[in-house]
C-alpha positions as MATLAB code, in Angstrom:
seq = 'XXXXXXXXXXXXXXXXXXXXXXXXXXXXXXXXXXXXXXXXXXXXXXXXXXXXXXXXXXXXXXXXXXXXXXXXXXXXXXXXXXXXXXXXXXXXXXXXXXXXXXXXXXXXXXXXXXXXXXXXXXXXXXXXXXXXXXXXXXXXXXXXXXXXXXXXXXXXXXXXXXXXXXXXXXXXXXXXXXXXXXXXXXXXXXXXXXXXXXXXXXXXXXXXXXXXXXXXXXXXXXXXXXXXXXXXXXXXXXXXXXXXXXXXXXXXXXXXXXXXXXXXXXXXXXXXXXXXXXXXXXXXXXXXXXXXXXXXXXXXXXXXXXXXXXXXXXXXXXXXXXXXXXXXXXXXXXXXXXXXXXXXXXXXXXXXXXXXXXXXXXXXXXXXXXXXXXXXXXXXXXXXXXXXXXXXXXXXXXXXXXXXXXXXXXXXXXXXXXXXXXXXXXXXXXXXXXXXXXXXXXXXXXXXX';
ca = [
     -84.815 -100.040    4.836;
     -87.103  -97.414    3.937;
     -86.748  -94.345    6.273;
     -90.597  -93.097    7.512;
     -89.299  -89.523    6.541;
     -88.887  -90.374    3.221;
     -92.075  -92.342    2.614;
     -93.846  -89.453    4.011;
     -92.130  -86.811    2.040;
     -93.076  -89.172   -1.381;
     -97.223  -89.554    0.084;
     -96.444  -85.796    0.733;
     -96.215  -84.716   -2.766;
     -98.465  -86.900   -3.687;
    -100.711  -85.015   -2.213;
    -100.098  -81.865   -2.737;
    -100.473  -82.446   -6.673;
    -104.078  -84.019   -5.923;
    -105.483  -81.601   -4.181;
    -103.994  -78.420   -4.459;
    -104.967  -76.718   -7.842;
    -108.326  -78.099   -8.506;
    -109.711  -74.981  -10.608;
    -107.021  -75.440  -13.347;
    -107.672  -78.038  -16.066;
    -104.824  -77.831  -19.206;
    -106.750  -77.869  -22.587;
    -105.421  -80.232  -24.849;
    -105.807  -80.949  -28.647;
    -104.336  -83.297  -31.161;
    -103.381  -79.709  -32.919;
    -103.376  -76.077  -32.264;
    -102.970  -73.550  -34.865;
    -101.683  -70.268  -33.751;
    -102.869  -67.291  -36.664;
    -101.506  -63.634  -36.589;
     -99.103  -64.138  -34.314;
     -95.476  -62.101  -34.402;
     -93.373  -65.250  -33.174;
     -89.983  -64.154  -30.703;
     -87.700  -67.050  -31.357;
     -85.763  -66.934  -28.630;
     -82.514  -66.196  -30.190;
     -83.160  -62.942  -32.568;
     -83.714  -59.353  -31.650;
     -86.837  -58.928  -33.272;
     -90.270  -60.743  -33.809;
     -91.672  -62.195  -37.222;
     -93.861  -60.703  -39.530;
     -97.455  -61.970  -39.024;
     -97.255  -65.885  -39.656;
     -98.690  -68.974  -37.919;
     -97.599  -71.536  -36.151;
     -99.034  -75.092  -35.754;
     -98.643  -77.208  -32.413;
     -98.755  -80.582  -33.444;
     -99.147  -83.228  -29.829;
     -96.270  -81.321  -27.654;
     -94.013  -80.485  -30.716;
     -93.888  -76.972  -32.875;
     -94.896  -78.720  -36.350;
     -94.968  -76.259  -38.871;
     -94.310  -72.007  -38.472;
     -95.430  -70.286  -41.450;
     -98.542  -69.088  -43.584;
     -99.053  -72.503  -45.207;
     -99.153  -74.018  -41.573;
    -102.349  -76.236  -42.300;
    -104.326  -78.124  -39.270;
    -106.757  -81.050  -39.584;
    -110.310  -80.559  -38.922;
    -110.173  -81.171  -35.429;
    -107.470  -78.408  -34.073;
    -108.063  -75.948  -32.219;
    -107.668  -72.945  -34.004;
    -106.410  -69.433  -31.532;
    -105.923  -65.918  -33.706;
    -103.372  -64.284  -31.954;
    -104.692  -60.954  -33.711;
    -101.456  -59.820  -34.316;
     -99.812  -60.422  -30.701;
     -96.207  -61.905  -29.771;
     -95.578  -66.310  -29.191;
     -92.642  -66.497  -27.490;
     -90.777  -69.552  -25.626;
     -92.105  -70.403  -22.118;
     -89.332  -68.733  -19.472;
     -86.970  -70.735  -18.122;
     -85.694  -70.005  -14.235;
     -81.956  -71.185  -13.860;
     -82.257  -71.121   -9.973;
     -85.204  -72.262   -8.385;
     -85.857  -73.905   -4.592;
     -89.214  -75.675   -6.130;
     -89.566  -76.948   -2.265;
     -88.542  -73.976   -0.571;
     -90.686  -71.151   -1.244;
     -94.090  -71.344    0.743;
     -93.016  -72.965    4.236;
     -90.551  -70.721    6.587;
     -87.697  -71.992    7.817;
     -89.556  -73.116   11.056;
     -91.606  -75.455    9.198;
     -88.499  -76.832    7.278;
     -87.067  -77.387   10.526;
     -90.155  -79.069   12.928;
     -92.854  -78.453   10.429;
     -95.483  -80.946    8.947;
     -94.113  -83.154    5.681;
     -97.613  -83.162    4.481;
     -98.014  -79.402    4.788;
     -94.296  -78.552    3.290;
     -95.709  -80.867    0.219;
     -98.998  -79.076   -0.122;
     -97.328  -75.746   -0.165;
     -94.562  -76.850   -2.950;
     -97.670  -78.372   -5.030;
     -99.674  -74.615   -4.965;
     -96.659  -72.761   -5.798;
     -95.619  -75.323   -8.501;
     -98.507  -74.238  -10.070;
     -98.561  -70.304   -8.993;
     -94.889  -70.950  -11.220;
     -95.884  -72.655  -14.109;
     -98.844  -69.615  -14.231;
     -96.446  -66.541  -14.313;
     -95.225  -68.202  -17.441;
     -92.240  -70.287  -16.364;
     -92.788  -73.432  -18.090;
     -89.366  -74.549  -17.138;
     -86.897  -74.204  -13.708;
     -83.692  -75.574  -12.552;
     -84.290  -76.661   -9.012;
     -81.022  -75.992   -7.179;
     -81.877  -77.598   -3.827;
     -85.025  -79.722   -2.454;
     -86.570  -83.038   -2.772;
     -88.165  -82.081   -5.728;
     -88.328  -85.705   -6.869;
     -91.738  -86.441   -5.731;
     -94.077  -83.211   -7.027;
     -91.383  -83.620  -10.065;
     -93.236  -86.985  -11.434;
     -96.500  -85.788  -10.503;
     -95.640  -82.834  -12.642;
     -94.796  -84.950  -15.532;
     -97.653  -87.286  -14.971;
    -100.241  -84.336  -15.586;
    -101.506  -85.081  -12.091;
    -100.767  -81.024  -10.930;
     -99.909  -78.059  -13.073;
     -96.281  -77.176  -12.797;
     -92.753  -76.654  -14.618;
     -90.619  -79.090  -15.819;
     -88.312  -79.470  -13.329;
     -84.190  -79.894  -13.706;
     -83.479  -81.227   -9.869;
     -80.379  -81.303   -8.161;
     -82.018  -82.993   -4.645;
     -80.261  -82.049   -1.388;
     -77.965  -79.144   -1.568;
     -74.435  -80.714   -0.156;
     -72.914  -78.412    2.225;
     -69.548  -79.118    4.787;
     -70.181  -78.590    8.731;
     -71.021  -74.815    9.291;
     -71.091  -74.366    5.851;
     -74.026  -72.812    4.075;
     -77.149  -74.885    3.950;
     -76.397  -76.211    7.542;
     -79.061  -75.378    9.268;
     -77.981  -77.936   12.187;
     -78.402  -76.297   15.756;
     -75.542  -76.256   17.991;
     -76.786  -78.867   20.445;
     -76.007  -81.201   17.057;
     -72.665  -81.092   17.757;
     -70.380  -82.984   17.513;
     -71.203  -85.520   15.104;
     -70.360  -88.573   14.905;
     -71.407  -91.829   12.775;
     -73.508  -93.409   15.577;
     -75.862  -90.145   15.454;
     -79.048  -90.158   13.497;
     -79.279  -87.625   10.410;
     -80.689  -84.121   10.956;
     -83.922  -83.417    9.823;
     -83.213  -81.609    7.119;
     -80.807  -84.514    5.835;
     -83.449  -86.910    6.623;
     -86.034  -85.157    4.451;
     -83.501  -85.034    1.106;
     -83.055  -80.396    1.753;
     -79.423  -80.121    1.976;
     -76.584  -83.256    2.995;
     -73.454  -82.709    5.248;
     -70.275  -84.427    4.111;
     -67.340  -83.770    5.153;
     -64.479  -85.669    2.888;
     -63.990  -86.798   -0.613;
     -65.729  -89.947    0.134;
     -68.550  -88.495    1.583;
     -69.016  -86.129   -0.621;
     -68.661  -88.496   -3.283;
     -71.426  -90.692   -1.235;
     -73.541  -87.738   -1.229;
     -73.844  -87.121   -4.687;
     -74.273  -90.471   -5.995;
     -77.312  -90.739   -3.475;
     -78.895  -87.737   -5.366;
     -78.291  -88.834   -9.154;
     -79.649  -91.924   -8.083;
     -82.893  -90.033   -6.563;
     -82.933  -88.565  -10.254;
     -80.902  -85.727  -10.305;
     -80.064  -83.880  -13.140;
     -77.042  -82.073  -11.857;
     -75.377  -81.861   -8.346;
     -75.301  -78.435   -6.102;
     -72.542  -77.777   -3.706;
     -71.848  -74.749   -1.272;
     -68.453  -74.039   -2.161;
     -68.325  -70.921   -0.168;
     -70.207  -69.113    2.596;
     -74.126  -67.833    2.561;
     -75.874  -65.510    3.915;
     -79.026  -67.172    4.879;
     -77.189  -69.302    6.989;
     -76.694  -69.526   10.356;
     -72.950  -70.663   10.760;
     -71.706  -69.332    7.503;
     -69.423  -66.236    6.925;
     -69.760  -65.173    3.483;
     -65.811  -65.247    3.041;
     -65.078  -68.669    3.918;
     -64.228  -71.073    0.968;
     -65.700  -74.597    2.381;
     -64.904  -77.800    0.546;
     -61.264  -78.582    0.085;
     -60.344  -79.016   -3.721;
     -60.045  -83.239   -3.237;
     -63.623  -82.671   -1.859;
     -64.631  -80.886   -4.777;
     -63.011  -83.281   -7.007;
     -64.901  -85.831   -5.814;
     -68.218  -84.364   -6.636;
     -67.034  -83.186  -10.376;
     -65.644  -87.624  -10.647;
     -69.433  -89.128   -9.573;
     -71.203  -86.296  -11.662;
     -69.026  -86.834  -14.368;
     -69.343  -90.945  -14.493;
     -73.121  -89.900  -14.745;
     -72.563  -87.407  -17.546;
     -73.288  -84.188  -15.976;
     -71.805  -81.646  -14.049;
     -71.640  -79.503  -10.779;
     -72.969  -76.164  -10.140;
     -71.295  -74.535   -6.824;
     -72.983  -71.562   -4.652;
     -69.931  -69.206   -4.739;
     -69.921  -65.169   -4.046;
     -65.677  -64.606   -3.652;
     -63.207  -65.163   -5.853;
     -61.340  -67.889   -4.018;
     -64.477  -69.969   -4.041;
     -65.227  -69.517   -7.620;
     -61.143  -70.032   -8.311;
     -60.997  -73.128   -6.225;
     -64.213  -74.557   -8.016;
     -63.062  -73.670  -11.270;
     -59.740  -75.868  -10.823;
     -61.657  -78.773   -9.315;
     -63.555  -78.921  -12.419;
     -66.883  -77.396  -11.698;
     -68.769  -75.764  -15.043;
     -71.224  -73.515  -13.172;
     -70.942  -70.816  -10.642;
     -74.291  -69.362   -9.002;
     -74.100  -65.967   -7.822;
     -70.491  -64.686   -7.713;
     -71.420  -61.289   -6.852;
     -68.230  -60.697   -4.731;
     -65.787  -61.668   -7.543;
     -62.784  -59.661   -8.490;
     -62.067  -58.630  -12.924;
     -59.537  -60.605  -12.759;
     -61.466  -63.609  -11.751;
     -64.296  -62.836  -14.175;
     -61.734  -62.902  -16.763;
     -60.832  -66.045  -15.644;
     -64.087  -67.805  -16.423;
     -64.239  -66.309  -19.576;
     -61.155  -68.022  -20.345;
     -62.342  -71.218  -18.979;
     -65.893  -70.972  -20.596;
     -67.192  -71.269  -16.836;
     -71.016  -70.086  -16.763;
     -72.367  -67.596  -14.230;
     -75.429  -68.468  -13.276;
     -76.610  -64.717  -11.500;
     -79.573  -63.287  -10.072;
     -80.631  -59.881   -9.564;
     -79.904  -59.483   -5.704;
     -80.724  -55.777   -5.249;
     -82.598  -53.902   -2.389;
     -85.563  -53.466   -4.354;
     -86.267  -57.795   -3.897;
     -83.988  -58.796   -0.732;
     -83.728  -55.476    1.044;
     -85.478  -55.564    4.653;
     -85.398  -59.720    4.835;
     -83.627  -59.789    7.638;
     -82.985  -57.963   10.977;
     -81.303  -54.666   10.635;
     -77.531  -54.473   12.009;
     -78.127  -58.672   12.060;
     -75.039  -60.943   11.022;
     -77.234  -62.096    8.615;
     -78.386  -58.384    6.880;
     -74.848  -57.329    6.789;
     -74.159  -60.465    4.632;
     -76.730  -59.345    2.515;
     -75.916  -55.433    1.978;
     -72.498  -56.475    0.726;
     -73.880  -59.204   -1.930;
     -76.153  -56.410   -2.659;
     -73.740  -54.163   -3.695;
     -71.879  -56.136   -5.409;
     -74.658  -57.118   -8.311;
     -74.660  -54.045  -10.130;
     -70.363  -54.612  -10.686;
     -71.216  -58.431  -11.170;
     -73.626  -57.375  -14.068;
     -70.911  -55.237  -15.657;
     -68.288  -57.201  -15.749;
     -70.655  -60.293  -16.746;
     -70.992  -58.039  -20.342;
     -67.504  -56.889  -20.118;
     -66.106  -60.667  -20.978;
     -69.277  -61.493  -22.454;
     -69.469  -64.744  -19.462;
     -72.264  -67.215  -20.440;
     -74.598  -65.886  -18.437;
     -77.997  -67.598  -17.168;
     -80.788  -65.766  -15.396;
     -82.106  -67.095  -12.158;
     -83.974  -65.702   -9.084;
     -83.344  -67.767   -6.049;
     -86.099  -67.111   -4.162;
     -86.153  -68.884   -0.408;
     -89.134  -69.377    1.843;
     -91.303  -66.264    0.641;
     -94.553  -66.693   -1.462;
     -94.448  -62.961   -1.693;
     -91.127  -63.064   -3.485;
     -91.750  -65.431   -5.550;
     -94.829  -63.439   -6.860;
     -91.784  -60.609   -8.313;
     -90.648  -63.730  -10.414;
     -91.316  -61.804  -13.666;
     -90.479  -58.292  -12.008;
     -86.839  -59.819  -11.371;
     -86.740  -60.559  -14.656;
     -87.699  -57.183  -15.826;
     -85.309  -55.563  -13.758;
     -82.236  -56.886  -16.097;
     -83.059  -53.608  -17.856;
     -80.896  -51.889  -15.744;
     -77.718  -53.533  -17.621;
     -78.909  -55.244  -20.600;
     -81.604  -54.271  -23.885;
     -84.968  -56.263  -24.069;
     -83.692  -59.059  -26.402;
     -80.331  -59.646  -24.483;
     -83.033  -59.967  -21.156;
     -85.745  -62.222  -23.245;
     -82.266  -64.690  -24.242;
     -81.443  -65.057  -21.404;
     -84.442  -66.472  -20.322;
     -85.209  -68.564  -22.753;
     -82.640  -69.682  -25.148;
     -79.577  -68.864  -23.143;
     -81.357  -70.968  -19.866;
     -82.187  -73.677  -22.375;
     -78.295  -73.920  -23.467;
     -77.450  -74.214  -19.889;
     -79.575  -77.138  -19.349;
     -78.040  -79.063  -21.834;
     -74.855  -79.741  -19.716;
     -76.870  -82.405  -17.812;
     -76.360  -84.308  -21.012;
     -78.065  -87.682  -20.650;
     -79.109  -86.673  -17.512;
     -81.599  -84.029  -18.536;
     -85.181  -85.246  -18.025;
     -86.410  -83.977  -21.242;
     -85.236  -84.841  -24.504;
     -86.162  -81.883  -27.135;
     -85.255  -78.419  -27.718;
     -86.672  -75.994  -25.023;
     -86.216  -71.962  -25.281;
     -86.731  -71.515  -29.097;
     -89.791  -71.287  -31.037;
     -88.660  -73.407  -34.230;
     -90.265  -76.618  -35.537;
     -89.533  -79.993  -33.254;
     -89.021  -77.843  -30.297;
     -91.311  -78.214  -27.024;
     -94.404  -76.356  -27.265;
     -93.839  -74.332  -24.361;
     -94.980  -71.092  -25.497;
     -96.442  -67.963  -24.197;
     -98.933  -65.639  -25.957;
     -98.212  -61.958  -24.927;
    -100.420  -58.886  -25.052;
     -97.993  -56.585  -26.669;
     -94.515  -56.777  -27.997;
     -92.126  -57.547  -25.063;
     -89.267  -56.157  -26.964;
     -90.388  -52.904  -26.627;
     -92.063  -53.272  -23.543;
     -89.870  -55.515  -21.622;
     -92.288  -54.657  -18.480;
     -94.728  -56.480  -19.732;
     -93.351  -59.336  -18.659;
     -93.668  -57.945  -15.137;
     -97.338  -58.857  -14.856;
     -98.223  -62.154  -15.754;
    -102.134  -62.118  -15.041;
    -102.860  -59.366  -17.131;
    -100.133  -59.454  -20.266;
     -99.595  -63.594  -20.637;
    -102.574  -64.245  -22.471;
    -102.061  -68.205  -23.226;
     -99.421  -70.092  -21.360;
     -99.124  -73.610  -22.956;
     -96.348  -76.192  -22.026;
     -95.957  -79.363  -23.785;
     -98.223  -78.772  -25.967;
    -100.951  -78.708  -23.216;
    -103.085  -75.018  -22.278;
    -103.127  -74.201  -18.753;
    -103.964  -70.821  -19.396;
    -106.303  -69.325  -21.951;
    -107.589  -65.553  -21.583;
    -109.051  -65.322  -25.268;
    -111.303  -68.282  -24.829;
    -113.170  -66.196  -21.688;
];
């Protein structure tokens, strides 16, 4: 049977892609020739002399000065500005931005779906053509996405975030307790956020239920959260066998698991389950960074400073205290990322705050603090894009993403300036991304006004 929750939730995002960005049309073209443009590949540490580069339906056909269009492309002189790859966000709550917590909770499906639809789009128009959801029932506003119904990203879901009792992403009040089988899901189970489980076979329940929802990966909380109600940051949560489970159903589906993880016993214990990606790991010790070198585990950070979460929650709060001390440890996380040279993605994990989400680009300008302009632009694009190839045959999209070379996506950005020396740039969207196209498709066109 069909739960009503879940019906709704699907209607939901229909919705929201119908009716909540009706001012932007993408332009389309059977070609588009970009002239006098100084093309960032995604990979070097400089931009291209002055050369063009044809679009050809979503693909990069040709880069170079013989790049020849038929007589119906649409023809853009860059005048000398920088292409680069669209940006790619490695941790993203798609579904989980606009509403509070209180809506998530007793809130309106329709409303929660109308607000993921706006900011899909809000997303895809700061220039990231491309995020890894890591918790949500994205599912829904994911096909509309694809179906060019609503402007958005492409989307790499994980669906419900699986958590243990108490651990982080239970957001179950106390009155929920205890559980037993002949007790209804909580809401936020019921409407596909996060997933309780509590053994290897639940666990391993769990996470089938999501890659057959269409998930590209699986998300676990491996250790505490700071968000979270019932969650002390230094707890390590799921046993190793419950772990193990989640690495076996991912792995008969040809992916992987990505843990939330800030100490090293929860990145350790992950690590020997099998688990290929740890997100955050701010609290981590050298010796445990050294260890994921060695095991060619990939950090998947974020820059958690005061200048982004400072002030979110109450001061001298349970839950601020949890943040000052993941705050300090993101500067030492940065350092001894470069230290063993980890594979390191770039993510923001922003949660329930349209004004955060807003300093998507700022976060990513405020790498600068510990890396150059081209290690910062890499990660982003090309770096991001590597990481998204672990879903293997699970990725949703089959083509190159990150890199501006012929037969990858046309996700591209046209910038006002050269971001590699002026990473800031990047910081302001409206004024400095000039064209934002994704596959192949312009959703954003400043030179046309």
């Amino acid at each position: 049977m069909v739960r009503p929750e879940r019906t709704l939730l699907a209607a939901g995002a229909l919705l929201a892609t119908l009716i909540s960005t009706p001012a932007i049309a993408a332009e389309t073209a059977p070609e588009t020739l970009f002239t006098d443009v100084r093309v960032y590949d995604g990979k070097g540490d400089s931009l291209s002399a002055p050369t063009s580069v044809l679009v050809r339906g979503n693909l990069v056909a040709e880069i170079g000065d013989d790049a020849t269009a038929g007589a119906d492309a649409a023809v853009i002189d860059g005048g000398g500005r920088t292409l680069m790859p669209g940006l790619i966000d490695a941790h993203w709550h798609t579904m989980l931005i606009r509403q509070t917590p209180e809506q998530m909770l007793f809130g309106d499906v329709g409303l929660i779906n109308l607000l993921a639809g706006a900011e899909a789009t809000a997303t895809l128009m700061r220039g990231f053509t491309t995020v890894r959801d890591l918790g949500g029932p994205s599912f829904g506003l994911k096909q509309a996405i694809d179906s060019g119904v609503v402007p958005g990203p492409r989307i790499w879901p994980s669906g419900a975030i699986i958590s243990v009792t108490s651990g982080h992403g239970d957001f179950r009040p106390l009155s929920d307790l205890p559980r037993d089988s002949s007790k209804p899901l909580s809401r936020v189970e019921e409407l596909g956020g996060a997933m309780i489980a509590d053994s290897p076979d639940e666990v391993r329940q769990r996470a089938r239920e999501q890659l057959m929802l269409g998930a590209s990966q699986i998300k676990l909380t491996a250790g505490g959260g700071v968000a979270s109600p019932h969650s002390p940051i230094d707890v390590s949560t799921f046993t190793p066998e419950e772990l193990g489970a989640a690495v076996e159903a991912a792995s008969n589906w040809g992916t992987y698991v990505t843990v939330h993880a800030y100490t090293s016993a929860a990145v350790r214990r992950a690590i020997d389950a099998g688990v290929k990606v740890i997100e955050h790991g701010q609290l981590i010790d050298e010796d445990t960074a050294k260890y994921m070198a060695e095991k060619g585990i990939w950090l998947s950070a974020q820059p958690i400073t005061h200048e982004f979460f400072g002030g979110m929650f109450p001061p001298g709060s349970d839950q601020d205290q949890k943040a000052a001390e993941v705050m300090e440890g993101t500067d030492r996380l940065y350092k001894l990322a470069k230290k063993y040279n980890l594979k390191l993605a770039f993510g923001t994990d922003v949660l329930f705050s349209e004004a955060m989400a807003r300093q998507q680009g700022r976060m990513l300008v405020s790498l600068k603090q510990w890396f150059t302009p081209a290690e910062i632009l890499r990660q982003a694009t090309s770096t991001n894009a590597e990481l998204l190839q672990l879903s293997g045959l699970r990725s949703p999209y089959k083509g190159k993403l990150g890199v501006v070379e012929e037969g990858a996506f046309a996700d591209l950005l046209l910038v006002d300036g050269d971001p590699l020396a002026n990473i800031d740039l990047l910081a302001d969207a409206e004024r400095n991304l000039l064209i934002i196209m994704k596959d192949g498709r312009i959703y954003k066109n400043t030179l046309s006004e």
